[in-house]
C-alpha positions as CSV (number, residue, x, y, z in Angstrom):
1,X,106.9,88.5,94.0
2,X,109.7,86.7,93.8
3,X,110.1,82.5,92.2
4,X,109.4,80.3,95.3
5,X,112.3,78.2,93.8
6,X,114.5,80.6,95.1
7,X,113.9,79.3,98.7
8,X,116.0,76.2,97.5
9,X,118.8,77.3,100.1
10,X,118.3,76.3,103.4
11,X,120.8,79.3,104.1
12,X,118.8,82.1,102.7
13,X,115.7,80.7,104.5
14,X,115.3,84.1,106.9
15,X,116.8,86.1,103.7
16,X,113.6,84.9,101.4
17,X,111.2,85.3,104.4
18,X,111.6,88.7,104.3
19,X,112.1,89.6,100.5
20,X,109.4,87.1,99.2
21,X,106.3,89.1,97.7
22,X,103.3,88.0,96.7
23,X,102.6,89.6,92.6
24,X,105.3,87.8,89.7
25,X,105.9,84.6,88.2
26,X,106.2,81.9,90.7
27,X,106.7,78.1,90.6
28,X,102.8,77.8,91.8
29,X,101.7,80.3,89.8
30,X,98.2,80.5,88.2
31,X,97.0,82.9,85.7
32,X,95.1,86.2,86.9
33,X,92.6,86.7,85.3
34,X,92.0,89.0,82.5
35,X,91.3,92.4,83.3
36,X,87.6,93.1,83.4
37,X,86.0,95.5,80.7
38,X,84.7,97.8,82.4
39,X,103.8,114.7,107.8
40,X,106.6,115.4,106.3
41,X,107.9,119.2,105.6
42,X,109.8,118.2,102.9
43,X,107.0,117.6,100.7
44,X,106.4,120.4,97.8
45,X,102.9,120.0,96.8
46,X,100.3,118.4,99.1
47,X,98.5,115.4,97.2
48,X,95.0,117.1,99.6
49,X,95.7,120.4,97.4
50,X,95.7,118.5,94.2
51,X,92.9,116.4,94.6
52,X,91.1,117.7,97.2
53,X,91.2,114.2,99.5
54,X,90.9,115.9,102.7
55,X,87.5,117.3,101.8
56,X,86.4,114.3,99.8
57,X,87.3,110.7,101.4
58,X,84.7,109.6,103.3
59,X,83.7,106.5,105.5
60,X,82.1,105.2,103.0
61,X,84.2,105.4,99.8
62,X,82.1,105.4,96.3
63,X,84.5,103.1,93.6
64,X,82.4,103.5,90.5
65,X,84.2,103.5,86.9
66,X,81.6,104.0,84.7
67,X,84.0,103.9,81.8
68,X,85.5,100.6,79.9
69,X,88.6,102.6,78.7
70,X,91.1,100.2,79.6
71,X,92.3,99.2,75.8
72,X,94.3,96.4,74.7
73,X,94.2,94.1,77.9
74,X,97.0,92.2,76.6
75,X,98.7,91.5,79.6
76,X,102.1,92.3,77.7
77,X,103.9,93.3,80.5
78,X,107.3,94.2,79.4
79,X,110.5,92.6,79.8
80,X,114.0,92.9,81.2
81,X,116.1,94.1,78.5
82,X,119.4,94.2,78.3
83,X,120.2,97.7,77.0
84,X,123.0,98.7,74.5
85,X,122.6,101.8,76.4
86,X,121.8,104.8,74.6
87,X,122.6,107.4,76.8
88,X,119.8,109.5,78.2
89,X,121.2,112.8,79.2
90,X,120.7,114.2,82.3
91,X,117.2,116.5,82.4
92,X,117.1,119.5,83.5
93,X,114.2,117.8,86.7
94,X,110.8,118.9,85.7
95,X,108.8,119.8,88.8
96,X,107.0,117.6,89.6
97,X,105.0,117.1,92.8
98,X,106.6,115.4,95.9
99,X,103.4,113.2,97.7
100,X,101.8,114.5,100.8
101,X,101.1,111.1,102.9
102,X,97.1,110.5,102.2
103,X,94.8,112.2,104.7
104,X,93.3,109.9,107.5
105,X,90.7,110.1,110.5
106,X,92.8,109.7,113.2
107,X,95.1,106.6,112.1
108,X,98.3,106.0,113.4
109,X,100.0,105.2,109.8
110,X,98.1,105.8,106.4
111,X,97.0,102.5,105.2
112,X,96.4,101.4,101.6
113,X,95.2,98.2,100.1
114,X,96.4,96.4,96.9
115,X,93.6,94.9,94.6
116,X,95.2,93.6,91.3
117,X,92.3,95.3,89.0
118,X,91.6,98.4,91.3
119,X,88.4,99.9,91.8
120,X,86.7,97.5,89.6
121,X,86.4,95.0,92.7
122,X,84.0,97.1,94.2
123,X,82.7,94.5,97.1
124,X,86.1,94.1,97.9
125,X,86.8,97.5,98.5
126,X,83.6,97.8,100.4
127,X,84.6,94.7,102.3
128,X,88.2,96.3,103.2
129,X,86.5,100.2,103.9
130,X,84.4,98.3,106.5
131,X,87.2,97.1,107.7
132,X,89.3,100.0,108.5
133,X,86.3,102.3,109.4
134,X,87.6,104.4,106.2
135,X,88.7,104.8,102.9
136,X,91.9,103.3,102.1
137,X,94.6,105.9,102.2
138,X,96.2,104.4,98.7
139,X,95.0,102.2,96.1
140,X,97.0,99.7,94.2
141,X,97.1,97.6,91.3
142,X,99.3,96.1,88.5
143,X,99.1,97.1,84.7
144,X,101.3,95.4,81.7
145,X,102.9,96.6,78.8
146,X,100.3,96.9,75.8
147,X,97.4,97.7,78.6
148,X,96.1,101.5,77.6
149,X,96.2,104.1,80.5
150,X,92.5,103.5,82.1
151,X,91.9,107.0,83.3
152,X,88.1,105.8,84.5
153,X,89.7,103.4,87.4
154,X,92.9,106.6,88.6
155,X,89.2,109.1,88.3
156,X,87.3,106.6,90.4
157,X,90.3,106.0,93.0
158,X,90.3,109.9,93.4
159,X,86.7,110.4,93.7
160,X,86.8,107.8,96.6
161,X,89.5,109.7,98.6
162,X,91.9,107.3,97.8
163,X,95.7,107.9,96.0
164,X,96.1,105.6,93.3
165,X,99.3,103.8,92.8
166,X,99.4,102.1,89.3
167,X,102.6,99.3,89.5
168,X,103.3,99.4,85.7
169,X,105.0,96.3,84.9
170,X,107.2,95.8,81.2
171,X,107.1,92.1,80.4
172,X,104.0,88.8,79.3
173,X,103.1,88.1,82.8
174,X,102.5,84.6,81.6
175,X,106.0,84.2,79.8
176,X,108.6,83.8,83.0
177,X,111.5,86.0,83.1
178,X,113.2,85.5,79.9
179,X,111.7,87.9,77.6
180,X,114.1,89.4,75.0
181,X,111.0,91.4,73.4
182,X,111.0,93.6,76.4
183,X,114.9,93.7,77.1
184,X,115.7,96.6,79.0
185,X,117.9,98.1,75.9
186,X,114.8,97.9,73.8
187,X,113.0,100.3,75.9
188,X,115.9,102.4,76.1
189,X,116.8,102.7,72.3
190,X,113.0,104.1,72.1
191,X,111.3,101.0,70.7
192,X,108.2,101.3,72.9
193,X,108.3,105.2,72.7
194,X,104.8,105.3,71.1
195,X,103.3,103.3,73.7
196,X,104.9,105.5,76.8
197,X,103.6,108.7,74.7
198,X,100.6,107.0,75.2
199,X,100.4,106.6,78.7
200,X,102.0,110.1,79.1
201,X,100.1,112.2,77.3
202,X,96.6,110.2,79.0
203,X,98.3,111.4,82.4
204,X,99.2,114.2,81.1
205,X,95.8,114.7,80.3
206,X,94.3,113.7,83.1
207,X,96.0,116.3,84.9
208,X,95.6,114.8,88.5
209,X,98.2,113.4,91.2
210,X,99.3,109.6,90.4
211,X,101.8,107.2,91.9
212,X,103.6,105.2,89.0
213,X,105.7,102.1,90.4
214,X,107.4,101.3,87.0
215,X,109.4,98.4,86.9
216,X,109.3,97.4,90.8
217,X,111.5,94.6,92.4
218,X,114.0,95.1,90.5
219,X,116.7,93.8,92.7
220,X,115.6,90.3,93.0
221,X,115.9,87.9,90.3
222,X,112.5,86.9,89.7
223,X,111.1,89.8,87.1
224,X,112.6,89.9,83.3
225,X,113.5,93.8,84.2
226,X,116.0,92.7,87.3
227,X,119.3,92.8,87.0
228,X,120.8,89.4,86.1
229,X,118.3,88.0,84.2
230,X,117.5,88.3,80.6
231,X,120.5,90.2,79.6
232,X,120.3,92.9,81.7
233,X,122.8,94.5,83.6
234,X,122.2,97.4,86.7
235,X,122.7,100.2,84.1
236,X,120.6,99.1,81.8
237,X,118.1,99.4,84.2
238,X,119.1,102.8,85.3
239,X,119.1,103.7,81.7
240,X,115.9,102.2,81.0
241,X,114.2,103.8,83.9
242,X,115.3,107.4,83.0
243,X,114.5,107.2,79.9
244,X,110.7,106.4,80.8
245,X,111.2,109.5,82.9
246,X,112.0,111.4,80.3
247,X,109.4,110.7,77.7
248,X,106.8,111.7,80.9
249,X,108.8,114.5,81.0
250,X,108.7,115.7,77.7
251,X,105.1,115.2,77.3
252,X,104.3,117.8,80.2
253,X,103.1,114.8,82.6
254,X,104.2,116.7,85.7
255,X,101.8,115.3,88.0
256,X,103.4,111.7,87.7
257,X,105.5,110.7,91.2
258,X,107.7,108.2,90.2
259,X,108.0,105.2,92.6
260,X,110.7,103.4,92.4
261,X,109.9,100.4,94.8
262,X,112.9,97.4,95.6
263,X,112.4,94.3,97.5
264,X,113.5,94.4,101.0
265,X,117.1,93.3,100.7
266,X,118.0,89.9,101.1
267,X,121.4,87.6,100.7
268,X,122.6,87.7,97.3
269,X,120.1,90.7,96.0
270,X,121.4,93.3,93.5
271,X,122.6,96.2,95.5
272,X,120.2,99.4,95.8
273,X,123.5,101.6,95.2
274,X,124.0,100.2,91.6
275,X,120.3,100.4,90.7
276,X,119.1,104.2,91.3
277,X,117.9,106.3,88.9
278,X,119.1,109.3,91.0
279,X,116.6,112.0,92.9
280,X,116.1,113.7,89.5
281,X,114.3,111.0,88.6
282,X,112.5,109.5,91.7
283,X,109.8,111.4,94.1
284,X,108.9,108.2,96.5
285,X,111.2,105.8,97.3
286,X,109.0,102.3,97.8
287,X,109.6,98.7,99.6
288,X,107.8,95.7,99.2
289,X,108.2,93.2,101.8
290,X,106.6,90.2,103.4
291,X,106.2,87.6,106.5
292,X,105.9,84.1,104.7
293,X,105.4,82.1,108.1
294,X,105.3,78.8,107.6
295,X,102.8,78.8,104.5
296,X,105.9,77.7,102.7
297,X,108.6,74.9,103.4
298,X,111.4,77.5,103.8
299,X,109.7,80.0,105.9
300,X,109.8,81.0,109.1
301,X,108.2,84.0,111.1
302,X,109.5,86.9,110.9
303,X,108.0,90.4,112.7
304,X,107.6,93.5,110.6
305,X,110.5,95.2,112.0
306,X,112.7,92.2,110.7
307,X,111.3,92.5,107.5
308,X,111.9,96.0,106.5
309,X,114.2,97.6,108.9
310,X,117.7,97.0,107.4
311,X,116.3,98.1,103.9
312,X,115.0,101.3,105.8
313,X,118.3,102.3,107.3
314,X,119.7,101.5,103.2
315,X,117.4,103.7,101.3
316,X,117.4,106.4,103.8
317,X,120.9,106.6,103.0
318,X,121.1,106.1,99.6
319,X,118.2,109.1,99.1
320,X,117.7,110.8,102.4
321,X,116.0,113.5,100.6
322,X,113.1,111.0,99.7
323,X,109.7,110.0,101.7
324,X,109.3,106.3,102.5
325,X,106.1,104.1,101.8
326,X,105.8,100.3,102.0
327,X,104.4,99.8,99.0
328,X,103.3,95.9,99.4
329,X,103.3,94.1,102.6
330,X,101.3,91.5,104.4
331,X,101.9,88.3,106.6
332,X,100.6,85.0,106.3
333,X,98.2,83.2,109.1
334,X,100.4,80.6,110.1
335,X,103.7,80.1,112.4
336,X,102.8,82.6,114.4
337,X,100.0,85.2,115.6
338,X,98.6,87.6,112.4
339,X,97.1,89.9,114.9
340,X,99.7,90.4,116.7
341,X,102.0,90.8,113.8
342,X,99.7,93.9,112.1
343,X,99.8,95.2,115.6
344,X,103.7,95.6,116.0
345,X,103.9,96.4,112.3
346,X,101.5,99.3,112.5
347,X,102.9,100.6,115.6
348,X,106.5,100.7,115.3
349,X,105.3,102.1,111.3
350,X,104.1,105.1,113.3
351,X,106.8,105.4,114.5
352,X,108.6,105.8,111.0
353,X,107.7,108.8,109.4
354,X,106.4,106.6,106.2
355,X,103.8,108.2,103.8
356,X,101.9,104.8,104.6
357,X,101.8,101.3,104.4
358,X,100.2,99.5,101.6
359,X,98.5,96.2,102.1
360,X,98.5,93.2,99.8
361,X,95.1,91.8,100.2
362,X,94.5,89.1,98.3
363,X,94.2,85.1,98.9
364,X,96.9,83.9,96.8
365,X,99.9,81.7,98.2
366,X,98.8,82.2,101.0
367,X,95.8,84.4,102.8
368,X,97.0,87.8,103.1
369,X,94.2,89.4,103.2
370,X,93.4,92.0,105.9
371,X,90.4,89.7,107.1
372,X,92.0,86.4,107.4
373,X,90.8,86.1,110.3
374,X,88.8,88.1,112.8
375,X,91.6,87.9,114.9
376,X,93.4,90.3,111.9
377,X,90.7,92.1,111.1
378,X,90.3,93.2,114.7
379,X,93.9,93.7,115.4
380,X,94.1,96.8,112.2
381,X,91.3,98.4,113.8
382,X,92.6,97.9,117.2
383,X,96.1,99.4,116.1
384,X,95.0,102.1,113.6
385,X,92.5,104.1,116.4
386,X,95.2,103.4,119.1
């Protein structure tokens, strides 16, 4: 999410109410805390064939880990680093599986949720099922460099009926965006290779369908990965990116889909053209976006359609090959009607051909959450079954 300071110019007050989003450093920021012990034809292979969602999500929804294999929890979460960059050469592209969008009942767009730890908040997830009269299409959460893969929480997502999306972020969450420890030319020159083998080979492993948002935001300036910041420059990031790739590549972790996820674009964002990997290297193309309201002095309200559409029409330029999911979204209660917002969001989605949306729901800056309100909560029910 990006620095609320950047809403200093009145100018880009409609720019930040769309690209805002609600997960990194922010001037208000406090801690997390620390991760508990515990239909499109395009598509190659069908995320129901690979994990057998169709047959297995329920209305119901069983998140039990039963495992406390999470590792180091030390939020390292890797930084931006500006890469001398050591060329990666081009692979020859590994297949890996293109995503199916997540089986549902009869709703009008996939839905997902975002829960920062996953299916460790298991009354949340309950909470949210009841909801939406079903298992969240995706699941989402956030991991930091030096954090070990936790296969129990991707097992426990897929034995729900849920895709899990893991947003694997390189930088100290807690150390702002100037972190020359995780420069971008760091990762490239292969100084966290043993950690990424790591993570690759427990995928690898594992042996299952899982969505991997590495490095995500990356054209705003509020992450130490972006472009801009902390040394870094657009190729290092491209650099940096395939070069991850790669290492899952080598490691035979074919059933990784790589997620590479901007912000919506805004006025004075780092191009999407300078920042792309290239298909070889991307299976989902992902947006985050947001309506701020007026929860914050620079807001205003802003409907779904304003949020994502221009960065819709970009991306499906820049990779038209490539499915679309929104993969964090959510609008605050005030300056305006919530229900009527996830209304006109979920029905002109529908209309999108998106593999889903994906719903931040937490109570942070503001109260995103899907029940709010039961005003909200009615109005994704209403929309969904419509």
């Amino acid at each position: 999410m990006p620095l609320l300071r950047l809403a200093a110019a009145a100018t880009l007050v409609v720019g930040l109410a769309l690209s805002a989003t609600p997960h990194g450093p922010r001037a208000d920021a406090v801690p997390e805390p620390a991760s508990p012990a515990a239909s499109d034809p395009t598509l190659r292979v069908p995320l129901d064939d690979r994990v057998g969602l169709a047959a297995s999500r329920t209305t119901s929804g069983t998140w039990s880990t039963s495992s406390t294999t999470s590792g180091t929890s030390t939020k390292v979460q890797g930084g931006k680093v500006k890469p001398t960059p050591t060329p990666t050469p081009t692979p020859t592209p590994t297949p890996t599986p293109t995503p199916t969008p997540a089986p549902s009942p009869t709703w009008s767009v996939p839905i997902g949720v975002t829960v920062p730890w996953g299916p460790v908040d298991q009354q949340r997830l309950a909470d949210t099922t009841a909801v939406l009269r079903h298992v969240p299409a995706y699941l989402e959460w956030y991991t930091g460099f030096g954090e070990a893969p936790d296969v129990a929480k991707l097992q426990a997502v897929t034995d729900a009926g849920a895709v899990p999306v893991v947003t694997w972020e390189p930088w100290v969450w807690t150390d702002g965006v100037n972190q020359p420890a995780y420069a971008l030319d760091r990762l490239t020159a292969g100084d966290f290779d043993p950690y990424l083998v790591q993570w690759a080979d427990a995928l690898a492993a594992w042996d299952r369908p899982v969505m991997l948002r590495f490095a995500h935001e990356m054209n705003g300036d509020w992450y130490p990965w972006s472009a801009g910041v902390n040394g870094n420059s657009s190729a290092d990031y491209v650099d940096a990116w395939r070069h991850v790739h790669d290492v899952f590549a080598a490691r035979g972790a074919d059933d990784v889909q790589w997620v590479w996820a901007p912000n919506v674009v805004y006025p004075g964002s780092t191009p999407l053209t300078s920042l792309y990997p290239g298909d070889a290297y991307v299976d989902v193309l992902g947006v985050d976006g947001y309506n701020w309201g007026t929860s914050v002095s620079w807001g205003t309200w802003v409907s779904g359609r304003q949020v994502f559409e221009q960065t819709f029409a970009e991306l499906r330029v820049l990779a038209p090959s490539k499915p679309l999911l929104v993969t964090e979204t959510a609008s605050s209660e005030l300056g305006g009607s919530k229900a009527a917002w996830v209304d006109d969001l979920i029905t002109w989605s529908a209309g999108q051909g998106l593999l889903g949306v994906i719903w931040f729901d937490e109570n942070k800056e503001t109260d995103w959450r899907i029940a709010s309100s039961p005003e909200s909560a009615a109005a994704f029910g209403a929309a969904l079954y419509r």
